[in-house]
C-alpha positions as CSV (number, residue, x, y, z in Angstrom):
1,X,0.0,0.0,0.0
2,X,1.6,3.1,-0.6
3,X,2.5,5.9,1.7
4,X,3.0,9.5,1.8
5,X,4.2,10.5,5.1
6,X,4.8,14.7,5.8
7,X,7.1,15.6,8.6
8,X,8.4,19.2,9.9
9,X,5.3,21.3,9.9
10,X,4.8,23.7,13.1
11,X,4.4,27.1,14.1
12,X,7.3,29.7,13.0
13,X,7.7,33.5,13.2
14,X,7.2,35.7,10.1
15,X,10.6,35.9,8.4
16,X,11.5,32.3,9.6
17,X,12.3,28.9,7.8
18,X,10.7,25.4,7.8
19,X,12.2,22.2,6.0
20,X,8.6,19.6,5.0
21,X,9.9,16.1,4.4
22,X,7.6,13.5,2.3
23,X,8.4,10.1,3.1
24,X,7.7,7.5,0.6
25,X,6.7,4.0,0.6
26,X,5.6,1.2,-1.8
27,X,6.4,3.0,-4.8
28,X,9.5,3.3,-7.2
29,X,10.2,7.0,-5.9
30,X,12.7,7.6,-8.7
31,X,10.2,7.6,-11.6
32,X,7.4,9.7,-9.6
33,X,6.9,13.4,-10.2
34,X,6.4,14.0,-6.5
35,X,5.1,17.8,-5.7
36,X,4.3,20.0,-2.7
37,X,0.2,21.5,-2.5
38,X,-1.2,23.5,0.0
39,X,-4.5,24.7,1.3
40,X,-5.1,27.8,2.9
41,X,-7.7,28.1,5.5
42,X,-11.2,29.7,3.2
43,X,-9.0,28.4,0.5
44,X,-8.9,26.0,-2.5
45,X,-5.6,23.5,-2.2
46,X,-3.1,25.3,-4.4
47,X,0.0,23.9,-6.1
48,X,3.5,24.9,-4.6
49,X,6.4,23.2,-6.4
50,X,7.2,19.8,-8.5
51,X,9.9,17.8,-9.1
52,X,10.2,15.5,-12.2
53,X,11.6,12.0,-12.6
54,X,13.9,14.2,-15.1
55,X,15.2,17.0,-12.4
56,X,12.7,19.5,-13.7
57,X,11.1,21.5,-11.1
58,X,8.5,24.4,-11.2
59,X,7.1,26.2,-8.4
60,X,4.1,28.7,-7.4
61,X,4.8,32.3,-8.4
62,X,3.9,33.1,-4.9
63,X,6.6,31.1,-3.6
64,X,9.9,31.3,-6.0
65,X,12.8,32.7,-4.4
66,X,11.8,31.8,-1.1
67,X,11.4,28.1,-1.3
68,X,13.6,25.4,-2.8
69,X,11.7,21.4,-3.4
70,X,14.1,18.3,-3.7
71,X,15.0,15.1,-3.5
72,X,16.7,12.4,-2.3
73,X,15.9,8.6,-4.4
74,X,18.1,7.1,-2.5
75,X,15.7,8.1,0.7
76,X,12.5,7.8,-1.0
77,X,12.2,11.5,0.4
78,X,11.3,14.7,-0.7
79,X,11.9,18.1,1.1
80,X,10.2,21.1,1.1
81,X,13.0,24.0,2.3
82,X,11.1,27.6,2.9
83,X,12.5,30.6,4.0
84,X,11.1,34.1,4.8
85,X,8.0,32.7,5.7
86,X,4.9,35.0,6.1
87,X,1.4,34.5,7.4
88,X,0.4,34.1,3.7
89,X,2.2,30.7,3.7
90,X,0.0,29.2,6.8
91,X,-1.5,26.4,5.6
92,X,-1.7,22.3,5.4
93,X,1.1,21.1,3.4
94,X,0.4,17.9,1.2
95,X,2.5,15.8,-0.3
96,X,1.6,14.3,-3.8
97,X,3.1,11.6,-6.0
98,X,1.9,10.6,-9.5
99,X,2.7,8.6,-12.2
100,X,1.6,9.7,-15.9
101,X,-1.9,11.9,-15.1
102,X,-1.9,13.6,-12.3
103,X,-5.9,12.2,-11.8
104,X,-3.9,9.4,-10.6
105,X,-1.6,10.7,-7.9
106,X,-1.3,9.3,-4.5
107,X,-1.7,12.1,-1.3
108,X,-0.2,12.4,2.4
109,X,-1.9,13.3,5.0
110,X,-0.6,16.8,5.5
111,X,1.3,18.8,8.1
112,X,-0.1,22.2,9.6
113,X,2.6,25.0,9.0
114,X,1.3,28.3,11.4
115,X,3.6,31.3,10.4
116,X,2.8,34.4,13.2
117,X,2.8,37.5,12.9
């Protein structure tokens, strides 16, 4: 059965940094686009970054510059690193992993990240 497991959410001042881990079981990791979503609170889940099988990655506009996504194969983990974090960034963090259509992917549970003000 697979597994999406987030870790490293919590409550951080404005202006401070997180690091979200996705820990993956039961699937090849390697060949998974794996990606980072998020839902605001009022808010529809919104996309944050992805990572290709192939390297690529492509994040949110909202987020560029101020967070990096990557990966480790080898760990069957993905990290989320974020940095100058503001109150516009609370939210539940997913993890996602799909193969092919993303109508297909496979979600975490999510992890509460609380940035105050």
């Amino acid at each position: 059965q697979v597994q999406l497991v987030e870790s490293g959410g919590g409550l951080v001042q404005a202006g401070g940094s997180l690091r979200l881990s996705c820990a993956a079981s039961s699937i090849i990791f390697s060949i998974y686009t794996m990606g980072w979503y998020r839902r605001a609170p009022g808010k529809q889940r919104e996309l944050v970054a992805t990572f290709t099988s192939a390297g690529t990655t492509n994040y949110a506009d909202s987020v560029k510059g101020r967070f990096t996504i990557s990966r480790d194969n080898r760990k069957n983990t993905m990290y989320l690193q974020m940095t100058s974090l503001g109150s516009e960034d609370t939210a539940v963090y997913y993890c996602n992993a799909y193969l092919g259509s993303p109508s297909n992917a496979y979600w975490g549970q999510g992890t509460q990240v609380t940035v105050s003000s």
